[in-house]
N, C-alpha and C positions, 0 to 999 in steps of 0.2 A: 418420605423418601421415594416411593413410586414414583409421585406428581413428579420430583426433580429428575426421575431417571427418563421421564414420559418428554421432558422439554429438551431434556438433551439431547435423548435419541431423537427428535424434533429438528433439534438445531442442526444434529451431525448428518441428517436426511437429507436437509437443505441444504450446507455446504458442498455434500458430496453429490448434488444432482447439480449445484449452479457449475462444478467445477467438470463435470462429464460431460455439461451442456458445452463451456468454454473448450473443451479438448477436441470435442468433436466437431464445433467449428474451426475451431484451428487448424485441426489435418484435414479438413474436407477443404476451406477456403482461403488457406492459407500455406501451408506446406504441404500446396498442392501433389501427387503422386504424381510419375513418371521419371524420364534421363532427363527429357527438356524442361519439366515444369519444374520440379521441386528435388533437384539432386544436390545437394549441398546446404539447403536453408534448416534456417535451426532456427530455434526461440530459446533464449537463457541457455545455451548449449547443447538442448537436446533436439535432434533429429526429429524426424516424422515419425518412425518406427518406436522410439524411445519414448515419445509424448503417446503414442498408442497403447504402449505396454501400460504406462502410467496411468491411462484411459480406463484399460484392461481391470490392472489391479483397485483400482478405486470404486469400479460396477459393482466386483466383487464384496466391499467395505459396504458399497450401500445395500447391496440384496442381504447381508449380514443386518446391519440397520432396521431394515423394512419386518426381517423375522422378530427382530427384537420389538419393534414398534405393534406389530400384530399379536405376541407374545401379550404383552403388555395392557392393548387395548382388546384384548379377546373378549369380553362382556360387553364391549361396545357393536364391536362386530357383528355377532351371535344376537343382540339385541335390536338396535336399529336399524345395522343395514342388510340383514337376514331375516327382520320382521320378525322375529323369533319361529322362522319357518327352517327346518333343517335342510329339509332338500332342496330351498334354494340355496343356499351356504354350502352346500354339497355340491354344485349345480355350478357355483362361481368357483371354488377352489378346483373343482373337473375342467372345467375350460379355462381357466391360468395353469392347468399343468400340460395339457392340450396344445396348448400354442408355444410354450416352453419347448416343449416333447418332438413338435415338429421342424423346428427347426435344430433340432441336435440330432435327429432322425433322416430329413429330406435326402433323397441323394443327389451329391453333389455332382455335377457336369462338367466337363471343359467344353469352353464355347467355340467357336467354329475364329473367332477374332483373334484367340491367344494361341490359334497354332495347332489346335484339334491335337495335341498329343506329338506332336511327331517333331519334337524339339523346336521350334519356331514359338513367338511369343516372351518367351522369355528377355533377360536384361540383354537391350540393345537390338529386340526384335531376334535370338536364338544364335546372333552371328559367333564363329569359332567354335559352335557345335559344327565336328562330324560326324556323317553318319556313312556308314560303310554298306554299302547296296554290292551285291552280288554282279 
């Protein structure tokens, strides 16, 4: 019963990375972003915003996946590729939460191109923002 849950979770790893790979080229090279490039194109009905979410929610399905798959193969883990040494296995799971940690942490900037704050940037480059100056 393992072996089969160990294939599936297998299978389901790979569908759902060949399908995030496909999503992500799709909104970066094809429904392209902006008013002029990609306002209106769709694939099978869904927008750019709509295949992102769908991007979104499936990352989520495989990091699920991946717990299971580690879950599962933990004696493999802990044995081969930890050398049966803890503190490197210590040492890898500290820098996967490291680099997870920093970017849900970094802070975020607005750049000097989208308008630095002061309603400019936005759809259409900020136009039919007023703003009321003294």
């Amino acid at each position: 019963m393992k072996k089969k849950l160990r294939v599936l979770t297998d299978i389901l790893m790979y569908v759902s990375m060949c399908y995030l790979i496909g999503t992500g080229l799709l909104i970066h090279y094809r429904l392209v972003p902006g008013f002029r490039g990609g306002h209106g194109l769709t694939l099978l009905g869904f927008d750019r915003h709509e295949w992102g979410t769908s991007h979104l929610w499936v990352s989520y399905v495989l990091i699920a996946f991946v717990v299971v798959h580690l879950v599962l193969n933990f004696a493999f883990v802990t044995n081969a590729i930890a050398l049966r040494k803890r503190w490197l296995l210590a040492v890898l799971v500290a820098v996967g939460v490291a680099v997870v940690a920093f970017f849900l942490v970094a802070p975020i900037e607005r750049s000097e191109e989208s308008g630095g704050g002061r309603g400019g940037g936005g759809y259409r480059g900020g136009r039919g923002h007023t703003e009321v100056t003294p």
